[in-house]
VOBADREN-230906 format. One record per atom (N, C-alpha, C): residue number from 0; residue in three letters; atom name; x, y, z. Coordinates in nm, 2 decimals. Each point is the difference from the previous one (the first is absolute). Layout:
{num:NUM residu:ALA atome:CA px:X py:Y pz:Z}
...
END
This chain:
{num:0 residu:UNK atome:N px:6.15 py:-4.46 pz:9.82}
{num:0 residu:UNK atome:CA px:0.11 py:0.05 pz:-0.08}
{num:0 residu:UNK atome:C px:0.13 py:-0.06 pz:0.06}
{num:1 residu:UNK atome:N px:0.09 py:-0.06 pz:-0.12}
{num:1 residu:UNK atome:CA px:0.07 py:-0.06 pz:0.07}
{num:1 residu:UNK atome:C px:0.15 py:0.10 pz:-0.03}
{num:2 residu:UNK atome:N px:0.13 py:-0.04 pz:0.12}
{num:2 residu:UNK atome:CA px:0.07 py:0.11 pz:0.03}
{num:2 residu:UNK atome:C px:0.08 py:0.03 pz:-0.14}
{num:3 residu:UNK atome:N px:-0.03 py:-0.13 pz:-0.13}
{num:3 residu:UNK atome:CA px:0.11 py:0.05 pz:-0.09}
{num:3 residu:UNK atome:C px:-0.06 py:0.06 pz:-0.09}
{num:4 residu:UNK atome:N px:-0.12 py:0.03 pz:0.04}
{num:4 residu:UNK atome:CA px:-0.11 py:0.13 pz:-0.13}
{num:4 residu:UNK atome:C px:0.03 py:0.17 pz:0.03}
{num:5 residu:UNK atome:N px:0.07 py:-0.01 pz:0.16}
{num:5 residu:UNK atome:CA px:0.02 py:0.11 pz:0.05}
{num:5 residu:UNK atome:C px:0.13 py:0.09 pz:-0.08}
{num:6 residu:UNK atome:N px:0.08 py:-0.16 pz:-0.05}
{num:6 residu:UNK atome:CA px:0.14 py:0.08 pz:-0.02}
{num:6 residu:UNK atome:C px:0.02 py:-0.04 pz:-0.18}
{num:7 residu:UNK atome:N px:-0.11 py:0.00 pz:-0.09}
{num:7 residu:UNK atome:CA px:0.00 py:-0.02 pz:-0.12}
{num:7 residu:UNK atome:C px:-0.07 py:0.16 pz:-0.03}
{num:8 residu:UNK atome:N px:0.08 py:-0.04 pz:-0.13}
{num:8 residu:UNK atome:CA px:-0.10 py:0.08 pz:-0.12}
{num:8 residu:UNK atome:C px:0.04 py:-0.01 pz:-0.14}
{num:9 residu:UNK atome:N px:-0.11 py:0.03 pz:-0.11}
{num:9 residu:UNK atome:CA px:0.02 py:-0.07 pz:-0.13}
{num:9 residu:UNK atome:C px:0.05 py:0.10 pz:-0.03}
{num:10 residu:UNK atome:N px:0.05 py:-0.03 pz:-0.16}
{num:10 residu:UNK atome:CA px:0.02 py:0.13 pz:-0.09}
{num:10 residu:UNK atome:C px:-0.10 py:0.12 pz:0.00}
{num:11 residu:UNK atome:N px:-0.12 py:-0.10 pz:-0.06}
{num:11 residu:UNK atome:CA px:-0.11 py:0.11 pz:0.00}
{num:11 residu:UNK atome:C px:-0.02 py:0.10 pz:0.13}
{num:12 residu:UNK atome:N px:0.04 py:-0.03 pz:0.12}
{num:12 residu:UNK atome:CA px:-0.05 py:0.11 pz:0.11}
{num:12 residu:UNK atome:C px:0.12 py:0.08 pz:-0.03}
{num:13 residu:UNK atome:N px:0.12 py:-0.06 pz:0.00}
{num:13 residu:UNK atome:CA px:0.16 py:0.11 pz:0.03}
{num:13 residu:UNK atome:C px:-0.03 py:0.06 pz:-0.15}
{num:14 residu:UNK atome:N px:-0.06 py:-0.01 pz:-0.11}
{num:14 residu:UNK atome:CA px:0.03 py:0.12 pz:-0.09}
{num:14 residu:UNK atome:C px:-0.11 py:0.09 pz:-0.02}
{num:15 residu:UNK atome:N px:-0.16 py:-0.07 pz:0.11}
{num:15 residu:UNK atome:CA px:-0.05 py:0.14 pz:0.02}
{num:15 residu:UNK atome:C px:0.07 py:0.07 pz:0.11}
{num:16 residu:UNK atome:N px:0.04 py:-0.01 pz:0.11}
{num:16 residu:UNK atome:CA px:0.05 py:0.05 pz:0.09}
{num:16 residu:UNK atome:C px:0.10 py:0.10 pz:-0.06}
{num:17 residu:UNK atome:N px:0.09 py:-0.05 pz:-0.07}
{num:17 residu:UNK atome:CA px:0.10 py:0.10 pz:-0.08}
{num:17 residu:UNK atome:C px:-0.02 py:0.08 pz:-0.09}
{num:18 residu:UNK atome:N px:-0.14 py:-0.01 pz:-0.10}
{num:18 residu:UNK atome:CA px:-0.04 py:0.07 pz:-0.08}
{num:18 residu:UNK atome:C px:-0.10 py:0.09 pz:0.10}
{num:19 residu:UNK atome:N px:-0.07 py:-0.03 pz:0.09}
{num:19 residu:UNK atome:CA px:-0.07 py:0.11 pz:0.10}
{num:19 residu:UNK atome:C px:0.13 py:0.09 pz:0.09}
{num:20 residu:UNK atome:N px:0.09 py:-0.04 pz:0.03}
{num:20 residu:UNK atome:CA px:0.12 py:0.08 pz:0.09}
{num:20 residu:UNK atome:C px:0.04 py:0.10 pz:-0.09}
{num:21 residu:UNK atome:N px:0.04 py:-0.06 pz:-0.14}
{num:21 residu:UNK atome:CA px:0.08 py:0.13 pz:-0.09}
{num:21 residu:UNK atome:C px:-0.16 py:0.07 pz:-0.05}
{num:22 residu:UNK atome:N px:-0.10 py:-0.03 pz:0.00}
{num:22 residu:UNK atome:CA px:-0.11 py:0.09 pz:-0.05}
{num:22 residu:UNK atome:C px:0.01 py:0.12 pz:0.14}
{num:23 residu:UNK atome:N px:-0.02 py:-0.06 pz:0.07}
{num:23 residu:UNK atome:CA px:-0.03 py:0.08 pz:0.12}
{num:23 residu:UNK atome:C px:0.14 py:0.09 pz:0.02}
{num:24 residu:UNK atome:N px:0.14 py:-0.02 pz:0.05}
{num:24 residu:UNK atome:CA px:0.12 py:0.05 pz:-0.05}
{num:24 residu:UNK atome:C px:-0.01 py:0.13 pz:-0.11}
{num:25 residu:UNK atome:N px:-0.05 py:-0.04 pz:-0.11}
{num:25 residu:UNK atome:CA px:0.00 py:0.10 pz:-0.08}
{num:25 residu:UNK atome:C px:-0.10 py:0.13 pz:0.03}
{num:26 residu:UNK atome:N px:-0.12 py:-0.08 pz:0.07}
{num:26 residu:UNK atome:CA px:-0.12 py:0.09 pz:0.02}
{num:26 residu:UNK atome:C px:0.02 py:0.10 pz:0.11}
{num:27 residu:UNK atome:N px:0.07 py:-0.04 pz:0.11}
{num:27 residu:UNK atome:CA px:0.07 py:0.05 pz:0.12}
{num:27 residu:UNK atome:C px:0.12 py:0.10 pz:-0.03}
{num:28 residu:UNK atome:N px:0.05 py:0.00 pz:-0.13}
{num:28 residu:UNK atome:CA px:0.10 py:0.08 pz:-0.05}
{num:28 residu:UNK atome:C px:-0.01 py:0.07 pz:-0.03}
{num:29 residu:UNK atome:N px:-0.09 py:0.01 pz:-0.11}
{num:29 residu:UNK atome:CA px:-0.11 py:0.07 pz:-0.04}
{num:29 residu:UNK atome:C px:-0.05 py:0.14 pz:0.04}
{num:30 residu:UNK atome:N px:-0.06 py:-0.03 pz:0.10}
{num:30 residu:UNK atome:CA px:-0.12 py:0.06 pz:0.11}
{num:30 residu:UNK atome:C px:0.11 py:0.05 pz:0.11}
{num:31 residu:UNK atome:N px:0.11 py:-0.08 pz:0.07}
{num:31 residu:UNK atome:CA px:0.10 py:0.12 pz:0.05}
{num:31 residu:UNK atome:C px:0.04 py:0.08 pz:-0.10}
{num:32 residu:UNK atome:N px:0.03 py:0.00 pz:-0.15}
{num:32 residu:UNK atome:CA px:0.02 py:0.11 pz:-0.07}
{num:32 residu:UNK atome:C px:-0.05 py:0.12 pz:0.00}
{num:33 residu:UNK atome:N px:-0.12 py:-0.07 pz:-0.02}
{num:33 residu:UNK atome:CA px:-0.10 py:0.10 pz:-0.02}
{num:33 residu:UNK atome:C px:-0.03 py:0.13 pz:0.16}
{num:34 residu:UNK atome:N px:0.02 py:-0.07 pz:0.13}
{num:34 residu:UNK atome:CA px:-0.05 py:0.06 pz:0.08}
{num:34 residu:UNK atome:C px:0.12 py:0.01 pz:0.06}
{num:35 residu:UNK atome:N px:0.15 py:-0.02 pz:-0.05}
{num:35 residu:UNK atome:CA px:0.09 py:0.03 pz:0.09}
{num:35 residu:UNK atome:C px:0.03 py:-0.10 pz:0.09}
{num:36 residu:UNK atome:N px:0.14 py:0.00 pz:0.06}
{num:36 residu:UNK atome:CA px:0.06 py:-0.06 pz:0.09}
{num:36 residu:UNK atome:C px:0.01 py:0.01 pz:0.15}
{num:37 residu:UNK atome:N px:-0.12 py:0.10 pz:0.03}
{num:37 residu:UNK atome:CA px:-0.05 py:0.05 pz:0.12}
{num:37 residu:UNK atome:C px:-0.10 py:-0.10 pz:0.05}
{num:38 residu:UNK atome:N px:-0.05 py:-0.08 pz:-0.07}
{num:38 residu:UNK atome:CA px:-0.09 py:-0.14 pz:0.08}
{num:38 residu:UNK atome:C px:0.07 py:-0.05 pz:0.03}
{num:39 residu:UNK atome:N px:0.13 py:-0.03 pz:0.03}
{num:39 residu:UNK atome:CA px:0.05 py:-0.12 pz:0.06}
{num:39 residu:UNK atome:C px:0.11 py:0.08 pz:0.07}
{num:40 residu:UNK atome:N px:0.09 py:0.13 pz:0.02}
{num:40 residu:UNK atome:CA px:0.07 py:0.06 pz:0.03}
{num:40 residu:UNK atome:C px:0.01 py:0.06 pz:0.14}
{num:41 residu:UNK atome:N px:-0.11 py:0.08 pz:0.04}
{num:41 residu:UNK atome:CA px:-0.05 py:0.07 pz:0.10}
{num:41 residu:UNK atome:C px:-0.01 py:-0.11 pz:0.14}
{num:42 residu:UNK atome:N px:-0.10 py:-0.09 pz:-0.02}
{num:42 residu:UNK atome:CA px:-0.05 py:-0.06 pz:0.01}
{num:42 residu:UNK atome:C px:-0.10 py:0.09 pz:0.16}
{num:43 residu:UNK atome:N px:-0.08 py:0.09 pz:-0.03}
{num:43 residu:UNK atome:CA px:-0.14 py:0.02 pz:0.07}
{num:43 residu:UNK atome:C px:-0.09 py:-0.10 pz:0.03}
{num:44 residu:UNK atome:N px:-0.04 py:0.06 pz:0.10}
{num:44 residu:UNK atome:CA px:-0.10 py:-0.13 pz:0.02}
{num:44 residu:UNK atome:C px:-0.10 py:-0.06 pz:-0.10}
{num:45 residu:UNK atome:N px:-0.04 py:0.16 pz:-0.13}
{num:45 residu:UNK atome:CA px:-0.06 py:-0.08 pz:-0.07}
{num:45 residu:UNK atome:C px:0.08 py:-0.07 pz:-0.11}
{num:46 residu:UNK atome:N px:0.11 py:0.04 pz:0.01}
{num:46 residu:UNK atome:CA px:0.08 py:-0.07 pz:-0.11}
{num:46 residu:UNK atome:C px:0.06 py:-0.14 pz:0.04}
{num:47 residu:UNK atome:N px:-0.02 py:-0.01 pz:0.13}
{num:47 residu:UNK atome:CA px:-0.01 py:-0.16 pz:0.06}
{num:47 residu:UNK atome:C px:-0.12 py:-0.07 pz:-0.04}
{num:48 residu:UNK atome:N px:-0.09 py:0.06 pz:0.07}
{num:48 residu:UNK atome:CA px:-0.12 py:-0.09 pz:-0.09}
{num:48 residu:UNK atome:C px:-0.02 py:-0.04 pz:-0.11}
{num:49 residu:UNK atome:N px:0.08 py:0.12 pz:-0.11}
{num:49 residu:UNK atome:CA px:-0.01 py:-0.08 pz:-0.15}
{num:49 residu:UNK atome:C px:0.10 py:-0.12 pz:-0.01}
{num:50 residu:UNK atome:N px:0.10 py:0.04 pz:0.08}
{num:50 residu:UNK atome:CA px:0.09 py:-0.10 pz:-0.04}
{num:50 residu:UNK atome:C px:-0.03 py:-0.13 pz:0.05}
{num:51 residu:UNK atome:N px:-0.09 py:-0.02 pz:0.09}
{num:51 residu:UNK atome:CA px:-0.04 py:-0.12 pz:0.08}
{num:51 residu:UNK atome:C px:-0.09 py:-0.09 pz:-0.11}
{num:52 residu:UNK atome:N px:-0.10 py:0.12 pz:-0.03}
{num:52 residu:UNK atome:CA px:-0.08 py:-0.03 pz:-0.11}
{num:52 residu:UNK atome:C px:0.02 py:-0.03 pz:-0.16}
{num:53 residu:UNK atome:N px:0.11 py:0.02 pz:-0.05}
{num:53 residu:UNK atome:CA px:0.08 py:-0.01 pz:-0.11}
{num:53 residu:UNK atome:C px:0.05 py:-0.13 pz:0.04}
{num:54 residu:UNK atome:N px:0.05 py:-0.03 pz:0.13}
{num:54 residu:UNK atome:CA px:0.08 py:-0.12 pz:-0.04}
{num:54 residu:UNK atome:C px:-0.14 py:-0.15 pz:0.06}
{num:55 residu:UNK atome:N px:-0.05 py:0.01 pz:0.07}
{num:55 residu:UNK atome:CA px:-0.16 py:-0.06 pz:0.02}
{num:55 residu:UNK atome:C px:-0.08 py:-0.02 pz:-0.18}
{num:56 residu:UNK atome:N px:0.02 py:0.12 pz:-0.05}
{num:56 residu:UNK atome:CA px:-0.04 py:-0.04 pz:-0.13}
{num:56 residu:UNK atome:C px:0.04 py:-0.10 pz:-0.11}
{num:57 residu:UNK atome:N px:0.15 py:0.03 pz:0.01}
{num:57 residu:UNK atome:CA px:0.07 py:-0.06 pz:-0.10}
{num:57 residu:UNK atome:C px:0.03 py:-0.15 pz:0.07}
{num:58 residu:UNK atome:N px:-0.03 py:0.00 pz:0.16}
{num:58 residu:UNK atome:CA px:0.02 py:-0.17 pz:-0.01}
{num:58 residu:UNK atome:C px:-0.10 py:-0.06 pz:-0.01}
{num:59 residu:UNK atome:N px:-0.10 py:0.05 pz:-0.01}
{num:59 residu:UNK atome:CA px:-0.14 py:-0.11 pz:-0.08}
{num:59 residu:UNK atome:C px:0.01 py:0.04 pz:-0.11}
{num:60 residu:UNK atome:N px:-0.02 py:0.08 pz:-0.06}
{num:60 residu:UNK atome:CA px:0.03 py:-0.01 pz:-0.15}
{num:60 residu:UNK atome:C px:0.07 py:-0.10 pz:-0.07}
{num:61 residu:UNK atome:N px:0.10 py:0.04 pz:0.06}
{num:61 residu:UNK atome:CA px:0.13 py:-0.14 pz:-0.08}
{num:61 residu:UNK atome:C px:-0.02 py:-0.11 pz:0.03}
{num:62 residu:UNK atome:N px:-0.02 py:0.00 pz:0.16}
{num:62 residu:UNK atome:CA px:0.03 py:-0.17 pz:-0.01}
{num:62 residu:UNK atome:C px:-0.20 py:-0.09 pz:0.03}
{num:63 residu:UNK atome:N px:-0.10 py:0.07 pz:-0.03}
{num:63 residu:UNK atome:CA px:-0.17 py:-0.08 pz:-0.03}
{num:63 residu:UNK atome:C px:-0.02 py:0.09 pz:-0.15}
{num:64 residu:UNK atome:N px:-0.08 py:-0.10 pz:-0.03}
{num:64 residu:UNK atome:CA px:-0.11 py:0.01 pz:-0.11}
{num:64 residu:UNK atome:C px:-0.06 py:0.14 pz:0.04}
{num:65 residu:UNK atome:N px:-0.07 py:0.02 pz:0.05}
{num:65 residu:UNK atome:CA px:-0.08 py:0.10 pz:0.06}
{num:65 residu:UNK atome:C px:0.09 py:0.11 pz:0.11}
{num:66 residu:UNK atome:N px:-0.01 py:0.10 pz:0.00}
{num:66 residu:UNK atome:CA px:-0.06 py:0.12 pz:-0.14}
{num:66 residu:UNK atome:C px:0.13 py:-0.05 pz:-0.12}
{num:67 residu:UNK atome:N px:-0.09 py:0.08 pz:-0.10}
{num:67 residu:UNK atome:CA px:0.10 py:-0.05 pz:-0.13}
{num:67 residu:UNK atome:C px:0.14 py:0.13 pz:-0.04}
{num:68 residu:UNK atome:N px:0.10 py:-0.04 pz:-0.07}
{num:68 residu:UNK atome:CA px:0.09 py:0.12 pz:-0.01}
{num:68 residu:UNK atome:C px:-0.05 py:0.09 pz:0.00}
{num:69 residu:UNK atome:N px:-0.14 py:0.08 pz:-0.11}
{num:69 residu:UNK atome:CA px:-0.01 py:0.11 pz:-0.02}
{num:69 residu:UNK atome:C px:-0.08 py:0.12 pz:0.14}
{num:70 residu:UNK atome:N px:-0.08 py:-0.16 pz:0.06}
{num:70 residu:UNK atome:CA px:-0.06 py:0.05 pz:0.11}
{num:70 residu:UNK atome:C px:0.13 py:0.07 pz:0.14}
{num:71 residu:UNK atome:N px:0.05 py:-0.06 pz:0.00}
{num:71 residu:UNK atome:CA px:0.13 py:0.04 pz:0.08}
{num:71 residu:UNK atome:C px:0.07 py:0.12 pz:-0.03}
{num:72 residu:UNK atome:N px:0.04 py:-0.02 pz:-0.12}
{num:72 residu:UNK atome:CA px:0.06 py:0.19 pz:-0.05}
{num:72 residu:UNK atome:C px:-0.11 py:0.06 pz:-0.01}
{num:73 residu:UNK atome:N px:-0.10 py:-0.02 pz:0.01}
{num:73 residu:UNK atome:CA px:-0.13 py:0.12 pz:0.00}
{num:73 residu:UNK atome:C px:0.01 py:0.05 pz:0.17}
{num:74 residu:UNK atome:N px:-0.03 py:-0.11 pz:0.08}
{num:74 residu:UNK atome:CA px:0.05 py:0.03 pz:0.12}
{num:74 residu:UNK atome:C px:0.09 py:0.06 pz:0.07}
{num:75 residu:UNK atome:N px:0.11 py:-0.01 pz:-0.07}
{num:75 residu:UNK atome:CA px:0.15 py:0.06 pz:0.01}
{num:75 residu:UNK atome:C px:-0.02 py:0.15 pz:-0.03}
{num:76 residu:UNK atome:N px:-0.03 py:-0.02 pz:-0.14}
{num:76 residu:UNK atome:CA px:-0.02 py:0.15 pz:-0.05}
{num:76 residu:UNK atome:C px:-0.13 py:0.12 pz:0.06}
{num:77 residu:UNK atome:N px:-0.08 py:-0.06 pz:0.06}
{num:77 residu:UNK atome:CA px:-0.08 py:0.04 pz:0.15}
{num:77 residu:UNK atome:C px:0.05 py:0.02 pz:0.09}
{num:78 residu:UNK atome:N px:0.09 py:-0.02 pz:0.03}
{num:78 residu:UNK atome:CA px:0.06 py:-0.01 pz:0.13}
{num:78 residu:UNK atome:C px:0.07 py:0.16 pz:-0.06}
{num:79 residu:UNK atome:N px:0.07 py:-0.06 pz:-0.08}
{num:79 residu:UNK atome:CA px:0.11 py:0.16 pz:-0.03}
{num:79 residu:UNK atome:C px:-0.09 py:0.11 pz:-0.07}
{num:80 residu:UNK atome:N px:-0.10 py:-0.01 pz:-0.01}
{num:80 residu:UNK atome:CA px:-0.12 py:0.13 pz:-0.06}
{num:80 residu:UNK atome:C px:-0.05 py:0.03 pz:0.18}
{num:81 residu:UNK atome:N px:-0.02 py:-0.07 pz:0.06}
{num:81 residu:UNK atome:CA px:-0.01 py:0.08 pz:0.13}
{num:81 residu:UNK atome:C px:0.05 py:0.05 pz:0.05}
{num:82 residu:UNK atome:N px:0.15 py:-0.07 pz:0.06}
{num:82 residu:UNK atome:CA px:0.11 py:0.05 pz:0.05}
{num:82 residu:UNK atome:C px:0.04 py:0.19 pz:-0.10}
{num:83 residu:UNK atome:N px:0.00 py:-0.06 pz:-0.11}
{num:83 residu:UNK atome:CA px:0.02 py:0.19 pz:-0.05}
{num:83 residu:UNK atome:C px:-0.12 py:0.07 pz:0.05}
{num:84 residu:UNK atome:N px:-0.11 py:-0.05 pz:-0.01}
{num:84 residu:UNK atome:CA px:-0.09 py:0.15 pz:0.07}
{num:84 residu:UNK atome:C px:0.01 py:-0.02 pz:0.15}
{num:85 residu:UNK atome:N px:0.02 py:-0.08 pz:0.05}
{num:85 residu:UNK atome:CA px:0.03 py:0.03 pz:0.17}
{num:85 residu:UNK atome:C px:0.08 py:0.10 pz:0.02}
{num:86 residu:UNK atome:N px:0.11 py:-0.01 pz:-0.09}
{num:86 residu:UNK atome:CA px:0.14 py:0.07 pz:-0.04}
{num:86 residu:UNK atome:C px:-0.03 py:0.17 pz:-0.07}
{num:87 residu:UNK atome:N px:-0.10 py:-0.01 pz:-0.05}
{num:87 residu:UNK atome:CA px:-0.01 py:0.13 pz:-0.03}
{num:87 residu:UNK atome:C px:-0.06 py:0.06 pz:0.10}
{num:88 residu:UNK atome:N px:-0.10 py:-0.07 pz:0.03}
{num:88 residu:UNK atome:CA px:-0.14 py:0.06 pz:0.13}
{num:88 residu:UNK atome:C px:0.09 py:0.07 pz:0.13}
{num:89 residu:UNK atome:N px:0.10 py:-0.10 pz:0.04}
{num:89 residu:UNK atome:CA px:0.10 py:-0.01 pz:0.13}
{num:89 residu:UNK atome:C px:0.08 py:0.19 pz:-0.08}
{num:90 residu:UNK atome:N px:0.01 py:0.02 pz:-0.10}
{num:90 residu:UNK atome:CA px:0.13 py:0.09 pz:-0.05}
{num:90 residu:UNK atome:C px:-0.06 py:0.12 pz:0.01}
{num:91 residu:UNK atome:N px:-0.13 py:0.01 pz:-0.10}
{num:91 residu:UNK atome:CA px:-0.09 py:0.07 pz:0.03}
{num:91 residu:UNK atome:C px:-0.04 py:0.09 pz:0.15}
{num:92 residu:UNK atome:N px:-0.05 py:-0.13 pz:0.09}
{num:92 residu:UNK atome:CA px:-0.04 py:0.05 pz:0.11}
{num:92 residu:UNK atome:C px:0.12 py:0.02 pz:0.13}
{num:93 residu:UNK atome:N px:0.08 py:0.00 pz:-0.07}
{num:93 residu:UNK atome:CA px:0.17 py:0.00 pz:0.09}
{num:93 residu:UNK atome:C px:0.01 py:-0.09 pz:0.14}
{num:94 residu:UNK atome:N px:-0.04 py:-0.11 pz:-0.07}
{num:94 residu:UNK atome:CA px:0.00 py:-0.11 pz:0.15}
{num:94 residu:UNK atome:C px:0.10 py:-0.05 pz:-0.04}
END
């Protein structure tokens, strides 16, 4: 691989990259809607882990082929269906 493949890219990669960032963007918007502004606010240790994990997700998503957009906000949206029942379990059992 030579050093000037390192620092190219065509159209075709920059307008998936930007059409997967704003998919994902919106999907991330989304899903903090939905579950609140306490996933990234607090920041608990489990709410560090998602956030580690939220952002680990979104940078393979966007920038490989594999996993594909939808697979990523599925993961995302996993992430924040756990985090609420840890969140209720924790509330519940007054930990």
């Amino acid at each position: 691989m030579k050093w000037e493949t390192w620092f190219s890219i065509d159209w075709q990669q920059a307008l998936g990259i930007s059409l997967s960032a704003v998919g994902f963007y919106i999907g991330l918007m989304l899903c903090t809607r939905l579950m609140g502004l306490r996933s990234f606010s607090k920041l608990s240790s489990h709410d560090f882990a998602m956030t580690v994990g939220i952002g680990s997700i979104l940078a393979s998503t966007v920038l490989a082929d594999k996993p594909s957009l939808l697979q990523g906000l599925f993961a995302v949206a996993m992430l924040f269906l756990i985090q609420g029942a840890i969140s209720i379990v924790r509330r519940r059992l007054n930990l």
